[in-house]
C-alpha positions as CSV (number, residue, x, y, z in Angstrom):
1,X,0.0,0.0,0.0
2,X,0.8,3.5,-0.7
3,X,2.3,5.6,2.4
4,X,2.0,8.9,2.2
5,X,2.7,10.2,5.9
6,X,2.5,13.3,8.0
7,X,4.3,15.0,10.2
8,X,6.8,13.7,12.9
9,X,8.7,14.4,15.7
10,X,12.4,13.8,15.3
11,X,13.3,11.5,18.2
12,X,12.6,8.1,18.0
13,X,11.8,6.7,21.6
14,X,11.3,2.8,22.8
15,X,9.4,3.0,25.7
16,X,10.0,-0.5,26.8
17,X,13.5,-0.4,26.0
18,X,14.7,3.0,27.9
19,X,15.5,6.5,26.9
20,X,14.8,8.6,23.2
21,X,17.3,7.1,20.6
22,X,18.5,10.0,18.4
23,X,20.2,8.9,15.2
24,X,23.4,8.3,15.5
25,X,23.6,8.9,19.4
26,X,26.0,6.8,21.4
27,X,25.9,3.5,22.7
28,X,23.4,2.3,20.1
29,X,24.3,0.5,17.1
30,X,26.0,2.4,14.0
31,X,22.8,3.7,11.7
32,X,24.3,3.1,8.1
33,X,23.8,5.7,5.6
34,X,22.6,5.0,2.3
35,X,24.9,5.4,-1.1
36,X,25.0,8.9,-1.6
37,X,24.9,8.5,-5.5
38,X,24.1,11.2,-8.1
39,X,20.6,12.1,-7.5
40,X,20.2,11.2,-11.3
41,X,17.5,9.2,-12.3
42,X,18.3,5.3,-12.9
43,X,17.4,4.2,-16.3
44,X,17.2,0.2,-17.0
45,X,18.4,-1.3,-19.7
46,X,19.1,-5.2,-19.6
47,X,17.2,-7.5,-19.4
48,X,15.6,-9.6,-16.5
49,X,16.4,-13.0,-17.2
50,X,15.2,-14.7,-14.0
51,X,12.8,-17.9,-12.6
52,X,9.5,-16.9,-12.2
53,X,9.5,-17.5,-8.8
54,X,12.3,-15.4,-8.0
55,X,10.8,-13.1,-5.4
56,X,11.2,-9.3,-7.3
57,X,10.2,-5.6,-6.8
58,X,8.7,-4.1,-10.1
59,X,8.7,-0.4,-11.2
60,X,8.6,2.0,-13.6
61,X,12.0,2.8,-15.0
62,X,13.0,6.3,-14.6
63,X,13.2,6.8,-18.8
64,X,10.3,5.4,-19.8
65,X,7.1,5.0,-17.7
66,X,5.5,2.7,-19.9
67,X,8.8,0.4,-19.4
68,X,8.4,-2.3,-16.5
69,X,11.3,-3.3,-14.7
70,X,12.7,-5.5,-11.6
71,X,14.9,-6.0,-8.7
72,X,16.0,-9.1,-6.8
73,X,16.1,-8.5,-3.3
74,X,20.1,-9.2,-3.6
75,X,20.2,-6.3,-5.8
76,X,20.2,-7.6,-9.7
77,X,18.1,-4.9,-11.9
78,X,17.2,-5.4,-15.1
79,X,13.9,-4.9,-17.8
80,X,10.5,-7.2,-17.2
81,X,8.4,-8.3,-20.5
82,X,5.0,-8.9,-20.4
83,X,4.3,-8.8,-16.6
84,X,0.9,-7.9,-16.0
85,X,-0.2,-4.8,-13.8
86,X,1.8,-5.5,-10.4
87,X,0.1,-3.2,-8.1
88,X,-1.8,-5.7,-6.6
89,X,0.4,-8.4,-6.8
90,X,1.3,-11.2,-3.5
91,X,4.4,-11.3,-1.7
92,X,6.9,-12.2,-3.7
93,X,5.0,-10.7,-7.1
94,X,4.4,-13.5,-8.6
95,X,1.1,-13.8,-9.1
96,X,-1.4,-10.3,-9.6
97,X,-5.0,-10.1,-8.8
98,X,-7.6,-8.6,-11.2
99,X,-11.2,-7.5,-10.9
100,X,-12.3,-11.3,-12.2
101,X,-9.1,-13.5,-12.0
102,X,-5.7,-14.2,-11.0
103,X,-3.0,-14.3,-13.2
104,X,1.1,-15.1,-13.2
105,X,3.9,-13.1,-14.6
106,X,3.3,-14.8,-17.9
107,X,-0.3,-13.2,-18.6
108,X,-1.6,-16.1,-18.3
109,X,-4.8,-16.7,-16.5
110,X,-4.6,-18.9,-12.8
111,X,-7.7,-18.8,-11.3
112,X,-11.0,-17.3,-12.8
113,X,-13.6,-16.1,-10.0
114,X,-16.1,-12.9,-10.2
115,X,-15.8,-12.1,-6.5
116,X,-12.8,-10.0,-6.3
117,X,-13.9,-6.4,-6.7
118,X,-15.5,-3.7,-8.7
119,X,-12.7,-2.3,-10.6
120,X,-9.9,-3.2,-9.0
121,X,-8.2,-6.4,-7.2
122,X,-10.3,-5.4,-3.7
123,X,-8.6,-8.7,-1.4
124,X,-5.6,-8.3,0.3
125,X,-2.7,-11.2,-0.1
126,X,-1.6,-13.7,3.1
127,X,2.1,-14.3,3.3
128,X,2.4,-17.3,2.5
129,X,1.8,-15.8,-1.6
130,X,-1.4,-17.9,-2.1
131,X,-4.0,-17.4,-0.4
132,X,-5.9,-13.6,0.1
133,X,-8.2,-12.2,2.7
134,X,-11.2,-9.9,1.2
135,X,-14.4,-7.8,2.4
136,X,-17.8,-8.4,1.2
137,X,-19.8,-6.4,-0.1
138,X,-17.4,-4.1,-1.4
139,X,-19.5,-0.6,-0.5
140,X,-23.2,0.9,-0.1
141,X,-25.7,3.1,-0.4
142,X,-27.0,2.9,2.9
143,X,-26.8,5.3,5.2
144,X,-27.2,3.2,8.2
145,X,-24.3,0.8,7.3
146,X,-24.7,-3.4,6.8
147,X,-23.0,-6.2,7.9
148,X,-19.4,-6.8,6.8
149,X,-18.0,-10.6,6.0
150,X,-15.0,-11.7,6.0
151,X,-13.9,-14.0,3.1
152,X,-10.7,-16.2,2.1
153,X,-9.5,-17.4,-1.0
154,X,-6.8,-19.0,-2.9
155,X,-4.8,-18.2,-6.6
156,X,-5.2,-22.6,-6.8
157,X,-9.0,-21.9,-6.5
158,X,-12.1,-21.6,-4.3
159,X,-13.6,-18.9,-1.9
160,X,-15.6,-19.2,1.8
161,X,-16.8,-17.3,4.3
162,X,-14.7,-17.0,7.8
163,X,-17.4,-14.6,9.5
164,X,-18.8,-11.4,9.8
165,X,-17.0,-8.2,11.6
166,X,-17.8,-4.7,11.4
167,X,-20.4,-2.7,9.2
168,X,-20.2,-0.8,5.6
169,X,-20.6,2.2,5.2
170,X,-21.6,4.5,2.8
171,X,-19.2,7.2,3.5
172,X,-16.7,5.1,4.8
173,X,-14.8,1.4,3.8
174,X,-14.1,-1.8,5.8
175,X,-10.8,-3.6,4.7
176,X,-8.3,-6.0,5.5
177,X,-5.3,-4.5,7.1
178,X,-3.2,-7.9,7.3
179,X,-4.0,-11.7,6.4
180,X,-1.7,-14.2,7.7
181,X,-1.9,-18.0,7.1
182,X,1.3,-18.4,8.7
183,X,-0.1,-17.3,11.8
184,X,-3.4,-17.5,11.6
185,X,-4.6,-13.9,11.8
186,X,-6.4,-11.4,9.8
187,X,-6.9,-8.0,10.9
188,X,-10.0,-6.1,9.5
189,X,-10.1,-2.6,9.9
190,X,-13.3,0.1,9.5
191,X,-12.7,3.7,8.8
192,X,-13.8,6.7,10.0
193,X,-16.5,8.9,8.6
194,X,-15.6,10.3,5.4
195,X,-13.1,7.0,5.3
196,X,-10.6,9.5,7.1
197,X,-8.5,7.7,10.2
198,X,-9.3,4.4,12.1
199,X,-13.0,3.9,14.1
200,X,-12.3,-0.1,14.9
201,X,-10.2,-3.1,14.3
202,X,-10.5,-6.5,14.7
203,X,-7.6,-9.5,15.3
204,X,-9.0,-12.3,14.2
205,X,-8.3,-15.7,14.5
206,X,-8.5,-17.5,11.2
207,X,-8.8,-21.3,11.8
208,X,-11.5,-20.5,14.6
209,X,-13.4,-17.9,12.8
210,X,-13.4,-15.6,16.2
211,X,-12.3,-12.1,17.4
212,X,-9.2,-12.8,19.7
213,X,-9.6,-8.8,20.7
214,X,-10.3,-5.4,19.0
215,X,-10.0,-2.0,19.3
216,X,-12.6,1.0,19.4
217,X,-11.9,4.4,19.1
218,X,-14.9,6.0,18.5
219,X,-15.5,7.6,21.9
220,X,-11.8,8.6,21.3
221,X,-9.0,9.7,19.8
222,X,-8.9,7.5,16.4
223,X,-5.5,6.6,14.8
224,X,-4.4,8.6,11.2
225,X,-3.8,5.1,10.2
226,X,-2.9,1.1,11.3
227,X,0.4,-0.8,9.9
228,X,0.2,-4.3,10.5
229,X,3.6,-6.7,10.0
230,X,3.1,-9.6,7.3
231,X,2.3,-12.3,9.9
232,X,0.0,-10.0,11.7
233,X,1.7,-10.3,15.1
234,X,2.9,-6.6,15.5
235,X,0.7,-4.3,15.0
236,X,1.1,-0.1,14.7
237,X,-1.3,2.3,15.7
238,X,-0.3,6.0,14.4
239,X,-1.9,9.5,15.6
240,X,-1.5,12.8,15.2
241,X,-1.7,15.0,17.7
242,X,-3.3,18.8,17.8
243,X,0.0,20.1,17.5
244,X,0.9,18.5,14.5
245,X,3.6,15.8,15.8
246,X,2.8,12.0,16.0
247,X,3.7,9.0,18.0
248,X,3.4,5.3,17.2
249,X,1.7,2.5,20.1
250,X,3.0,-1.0,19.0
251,X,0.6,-4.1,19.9
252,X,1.7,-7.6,19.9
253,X,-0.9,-9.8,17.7
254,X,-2.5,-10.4,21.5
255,X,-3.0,-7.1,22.3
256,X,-0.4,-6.6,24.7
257,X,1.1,-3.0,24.5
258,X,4.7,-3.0,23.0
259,X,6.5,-0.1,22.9
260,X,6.0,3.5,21.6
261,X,7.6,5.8,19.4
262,X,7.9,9.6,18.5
263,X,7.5,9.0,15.0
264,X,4.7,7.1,12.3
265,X,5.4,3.2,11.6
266,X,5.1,3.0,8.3
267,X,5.9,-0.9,7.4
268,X,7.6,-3.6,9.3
269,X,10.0,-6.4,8.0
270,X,8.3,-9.8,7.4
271,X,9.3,-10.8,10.8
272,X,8.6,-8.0,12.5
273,X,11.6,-7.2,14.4
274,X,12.5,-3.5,12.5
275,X,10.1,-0.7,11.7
276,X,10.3,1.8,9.4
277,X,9.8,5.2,11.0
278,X,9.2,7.9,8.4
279,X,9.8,11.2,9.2
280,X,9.5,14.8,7.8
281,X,10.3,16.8,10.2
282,X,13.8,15.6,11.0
283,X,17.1,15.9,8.8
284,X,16.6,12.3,7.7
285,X,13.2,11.4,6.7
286,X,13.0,7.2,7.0
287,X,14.9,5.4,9.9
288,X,14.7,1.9,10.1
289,X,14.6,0.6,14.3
290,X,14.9,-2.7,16.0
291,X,11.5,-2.8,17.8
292,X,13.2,-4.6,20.8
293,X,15.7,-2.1,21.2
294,X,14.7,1.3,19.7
295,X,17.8,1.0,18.2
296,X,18.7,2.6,14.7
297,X,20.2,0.9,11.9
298,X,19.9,2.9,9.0
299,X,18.8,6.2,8.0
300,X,18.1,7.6,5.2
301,X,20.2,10.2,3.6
302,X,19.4,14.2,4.4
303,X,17.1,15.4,2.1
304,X,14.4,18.2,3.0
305,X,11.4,17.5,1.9
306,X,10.9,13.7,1.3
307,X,8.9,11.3,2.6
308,X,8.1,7.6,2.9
309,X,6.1,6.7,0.1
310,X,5.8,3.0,0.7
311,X,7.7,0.2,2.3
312,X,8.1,-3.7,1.5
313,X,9.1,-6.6,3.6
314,X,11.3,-8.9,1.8
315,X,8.9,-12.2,1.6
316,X,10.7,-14.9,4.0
317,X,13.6,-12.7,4.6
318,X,15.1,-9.6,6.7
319,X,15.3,-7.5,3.8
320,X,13.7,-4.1,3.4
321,X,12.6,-1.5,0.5
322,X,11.7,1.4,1.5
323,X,10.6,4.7,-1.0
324,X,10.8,8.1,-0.7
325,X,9.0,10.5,-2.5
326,X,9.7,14.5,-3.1
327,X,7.1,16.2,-1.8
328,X,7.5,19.4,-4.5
329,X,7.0,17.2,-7.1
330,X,3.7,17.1,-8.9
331,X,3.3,13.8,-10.4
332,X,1.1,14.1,-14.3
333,X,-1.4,11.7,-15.7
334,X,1.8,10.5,-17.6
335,X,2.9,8.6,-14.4
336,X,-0.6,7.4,-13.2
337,X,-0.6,9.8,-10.5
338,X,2.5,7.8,-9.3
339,X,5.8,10.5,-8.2
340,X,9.5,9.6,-8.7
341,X,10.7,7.7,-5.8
342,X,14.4,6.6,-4.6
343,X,14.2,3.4,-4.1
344,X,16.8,1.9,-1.3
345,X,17.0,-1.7,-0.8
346,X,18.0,-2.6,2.6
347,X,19.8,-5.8,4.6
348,X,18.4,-6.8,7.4
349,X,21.3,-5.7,9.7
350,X,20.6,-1.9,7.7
351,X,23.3,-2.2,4.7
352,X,22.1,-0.3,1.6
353,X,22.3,-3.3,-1.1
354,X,21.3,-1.0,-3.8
355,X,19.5,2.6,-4.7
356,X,16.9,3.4,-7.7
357,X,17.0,7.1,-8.5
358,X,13.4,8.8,-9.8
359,X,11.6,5.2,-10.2
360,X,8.2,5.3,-9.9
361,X,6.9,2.5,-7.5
């Protein structure tokens, strides 16, 4: 999903884990910078001769929008032929949902069922890259809301109903955050009025089609947004406060309070021991943070200005991409509404593997 955050504060703070981390301050662990190539944009020109199930990243090369390319999570780049639309593809990317059917990086056609949305894929993809969690019915016109159901399928074939949670409504939307068959959770969350900041959520156990625990907030302060890890056992509430900063409550997939932070989660690596913590008010504007420690491992170059745009956890891995978008440019209908984004690809112990200059993602 696309991140496009607000403001945050500059520290980063663990409250579990002691006092505000700064970047760089001592005693915690080295934060490692990213290349500091030419801001130039990163044109692709070889091709991408790889096994389909090679998990990848695909983009837009910087040249040529229309021009589809990919990156191994080890760093090889190179241009993709006749890979369908990838923005609502699984895990790994190798398999994309559509409004009627599935299909693989061939074209060609997996699975053919008319449940999936309206115009768009409208089911969110479980980890382990098969199966998807979705909402049904899709929206209203009723005024008074109606019952919501939660639904799983599979790209091998088949959809059924795990129960109903929350309401849709007209002015609002009801969707799954995370869906995890590797640890048998999906969380379902409903939206404010005007589908602006979070009213409710819902953990949910899969296998026993119950709620485990939820959270209201509509006789409170409701988060700006929820970011759940890919096996839905950490999960991120963010607010914003009157003065314009925000802080971050963590929640273990029982609902036991984690940790806090002075910043926005926006993503967390597939196991869910770093966070990304975007930032726009600091010098650097993405850190990524060992939960357990509060401790910084990389941040993002100073650039004034940027902001996280959208973060992916390498699928199985410790890996992490993370995006950031200029907020003075002004993305045209050329680029789908989509902005140039630098692209850095991340180790799991913070070492910049590579960087994409002016993709669009």
């Amino acid at each position: 999903m696309r991140l496009t955050r607000c403001l945050v504060a500059i520290a980063v703070l663990c409250a579990a884990c002691g006092p505000t981390v700064e970047p760089g301050a001592k005693g915690g662990e080295s934060p490692t910078s990213s290349p500091t190539a030419s801001p130039s944009p990163t044109p692709v020109t070889s091709p991408l001769s790889l096994e389909n199930a090679t998990p990848l990243i695909f983009f837009r090369d910087a040249a040529d929008f229309e021009q589809v390319d990919g990156v191994t999570w080890d760093g090889v780049v190179g241009v993709a032929t006749g890979v369908p639309d990838y923005h609502a593809a699984n895990p790994p990317e190798t398999l994309f949902g559509f409004p009627t059917e599935i299909r693989n990086r061939t074209g060609a056609v997996t699975n053919k069922v008319n449940v999936y949305g309206l115009k768009s894929f409208s089911a969110t993809w479980a980890d382990d890259g098969v199966h998807f969690c979705l909402i049904e019915p899709f929206n209203t016109l009723g005024a008074n809301g109606i019952p919501a159901t939660l639904r799983e399928g599979s790209a091998e074939g088949g959809i059924s109903t795990i129960m109903q949670v929350g309401k849709i409504y007209e002015q609002g939307s009801t969707y799954v955050e995370s869906c995890s068959f590797a640890g048998d959770r999906a969380i379902v969350v409903q939206s404010g009025g005007q589908g602006i900041g979070v009213a409710q959520y819902w953990v949910i156990q899969v296998s026993a089609a119950k709620v485990l625990w939820t959270h209201d907030f509509v006789n409170g302060q409701m988060p700006m947004s929820l970011v759940a890890s890919p096996d839905s056992r950490h999960i991120a509430e963010n607010f914003l406060g009157p003065d314009g900063s925000e802080t971050s409550t963590v929640y273990t997939g029982d609902g036991i309070k984690l940790t806090q932070f002075k910043a926005s989660v926006s993503g967390f690596s597939w196991d869910g021991s770093t966070v990304v913590l975007s930032s726009r008010l600091a010098p650097q504007p993405a850190f990524a943070v060992r939960l357990a420690t509060g401790k910084v491992i990389w941040s993002a170059p100073t650039a004034s200005g940027q902001y996280v745009w959208n973060v992916k956890a390498q699928p199985n891995g410790d890996g992490l991409a993370v995006a950031l978008a200029d907020a003075a440019s002004r993305p045209g209908p050329s680029t789908g509404g989509f902005p140039a984004v630098d692209l850095y690809l991340l180790r799991g112990d913070g070492t910049p593997i590579t960087l994409l200059r002016r993709v669009y993602w």
